[in-house]
N, C-alpha and C positions, 0 to 999 in steps of 0.2 A: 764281094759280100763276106763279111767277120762270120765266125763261128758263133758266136752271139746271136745277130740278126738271123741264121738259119733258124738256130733253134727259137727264138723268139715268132718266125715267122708258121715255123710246123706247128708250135705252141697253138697258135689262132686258129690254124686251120682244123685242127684237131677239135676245138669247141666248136666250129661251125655245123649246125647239122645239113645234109645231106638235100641238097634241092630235090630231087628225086622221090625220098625219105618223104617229107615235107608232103609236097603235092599228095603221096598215099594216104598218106593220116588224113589230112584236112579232105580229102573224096571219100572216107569211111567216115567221119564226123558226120558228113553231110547226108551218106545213106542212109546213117543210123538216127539223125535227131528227124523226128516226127512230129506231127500235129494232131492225128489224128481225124477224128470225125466223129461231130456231137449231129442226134437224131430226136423227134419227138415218134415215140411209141404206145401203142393202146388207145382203146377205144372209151370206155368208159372212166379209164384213170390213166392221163398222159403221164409215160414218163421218157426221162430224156436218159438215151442208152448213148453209150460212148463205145467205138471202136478202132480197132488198132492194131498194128503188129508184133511179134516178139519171136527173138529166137528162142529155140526150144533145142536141148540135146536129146536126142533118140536115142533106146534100148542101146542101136548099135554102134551110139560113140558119134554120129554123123547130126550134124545142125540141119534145123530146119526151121522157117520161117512161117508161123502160124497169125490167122487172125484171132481177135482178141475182141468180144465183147462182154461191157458191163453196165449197171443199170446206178449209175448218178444219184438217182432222185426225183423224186415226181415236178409237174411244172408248177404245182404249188409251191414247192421246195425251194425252188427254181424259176422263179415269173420271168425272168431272162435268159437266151440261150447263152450269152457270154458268162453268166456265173455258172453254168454246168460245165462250159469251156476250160473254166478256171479248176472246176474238179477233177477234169480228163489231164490239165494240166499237171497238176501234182502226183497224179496217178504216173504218166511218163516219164516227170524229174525221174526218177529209178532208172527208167532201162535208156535215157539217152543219154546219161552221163558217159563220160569216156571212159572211165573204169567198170564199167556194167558185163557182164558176163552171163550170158548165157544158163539157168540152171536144168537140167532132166526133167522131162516130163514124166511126172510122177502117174502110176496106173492106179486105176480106180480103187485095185483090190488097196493097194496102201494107204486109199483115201478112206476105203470102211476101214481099217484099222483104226488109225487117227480118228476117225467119228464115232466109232464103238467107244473108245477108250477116253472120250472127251463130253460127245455130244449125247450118247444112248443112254447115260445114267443118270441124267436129269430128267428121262421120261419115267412115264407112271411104270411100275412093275409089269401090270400085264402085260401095257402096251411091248414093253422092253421086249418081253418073252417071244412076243410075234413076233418082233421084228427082226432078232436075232436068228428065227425060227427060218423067214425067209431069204435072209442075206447068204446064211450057212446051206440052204438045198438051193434056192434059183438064181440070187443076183450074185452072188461070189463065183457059180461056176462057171455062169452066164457071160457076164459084163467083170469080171475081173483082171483078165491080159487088157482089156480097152484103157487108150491115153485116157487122160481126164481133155486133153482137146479135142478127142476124137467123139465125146460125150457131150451131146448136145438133146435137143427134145426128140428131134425125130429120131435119134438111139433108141431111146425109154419108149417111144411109142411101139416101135421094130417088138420090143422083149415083150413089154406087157401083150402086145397080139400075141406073139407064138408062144407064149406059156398057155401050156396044157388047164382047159375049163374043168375043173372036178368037182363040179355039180350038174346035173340035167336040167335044176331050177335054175332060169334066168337069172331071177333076184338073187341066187345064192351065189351064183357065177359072177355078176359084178359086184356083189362084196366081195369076197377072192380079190377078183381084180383090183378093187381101190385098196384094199387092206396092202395088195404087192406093189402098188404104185405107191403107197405111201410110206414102206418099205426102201424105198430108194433113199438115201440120204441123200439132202437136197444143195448140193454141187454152187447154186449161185450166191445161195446163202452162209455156207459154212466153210467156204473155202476160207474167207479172210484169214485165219487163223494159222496156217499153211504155210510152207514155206517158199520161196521165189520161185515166180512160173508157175502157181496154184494159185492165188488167192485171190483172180478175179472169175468169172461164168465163163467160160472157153467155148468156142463154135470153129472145130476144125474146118 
């Protein structure tokens, strides 16, 4: 064999990738692309919720793999499960591309920021003033270290019970209550805006 043909010969093998190589990629391709799963939900107004998975980086650096639901469209919107299908679709183009990456799960307190500084100054003055009023003593001290996956209803439900009743009157005690429920910035609706890994309703 010429010195030529060596090198000609390493020349190929050198572009060839790696059968080994190969098989890895193509079995994470395969964990990673999804379908998901489209549901009809509600009683008096169906609607079709979509769910799914996504990595998520934690606080401490380590991945982890959370489920993921969102709310499509009512079945009016939608008289067919295959067209909600087609919106769960486009929702995962994103995370099952092969260049998709993982981004931090961002915590709640970062998420009243973002909604203070975007969504609170389109409300009326007074309203602003409560709400502000309760985010700063109950829900910041509260539910602030919480992922926003780890925020789900029965979260909000957990806080609204164990906040302290500061009326003896019933009726004034669940004004209180609805005023700090409605306090909460509303996670399914205002995420979109958000950056990767936020911006659909999360149910850790």
């Amino acid at each position: 064999m010429t010195a030529d043909s060596m090198e000609s010969t390493s020349d190929k093998l050198s572009r060839q990738r790696p059968i080994g190589s190969s098989r890895i990629e193509d079995s994470m391709a395969r964990k990673r692309h999804q379908r998901g799963r489209v549901f009809l939900k509600g009683k008096k107004q169906e609607k079709w919720v979509g769910r799914y998975r996504q990595d998520v980086v934690e606080m401490n650096g380590k991945t982890r793999r959370v489920r993921r639901s969102v709310i499509l469209g009512t079945k009016r919107e939608f008289p067919a499960k295959r067209l909600a299908e087609r919106r769960l679709d486009a929702i995962l183009a994103r995370i099952n591309c092969l260049d998709y990456r993982p981004s931090r799960a961002a915590t709640f307190a970062e998420f009243i920021e973002r909604w203070r500084a975007e969504v609170l100054p389109t409300q009326k003055p007074s309203s602003a003033r409560a709400v502000r009023s309760h985010l700063r003593c109950y829900i910041t001290p509260e539910l602030g270290k919480l992922r926003l996956d780890q925020f789900g209803v029965e979260n909000q439900q957990k806080f609204i019970t164990r906040m302290p009743r500061e009326s003896s009157s019933s009726e004034a005690s669940n004004s209180l209550h609805c005023r700090r429920r409605r306090a909460i910035p509303n996670t399914s609706t205002t995420l979109t805006f958000l950056p990767d890994g936020t911006e659909h309703s999360c149910n850790g």
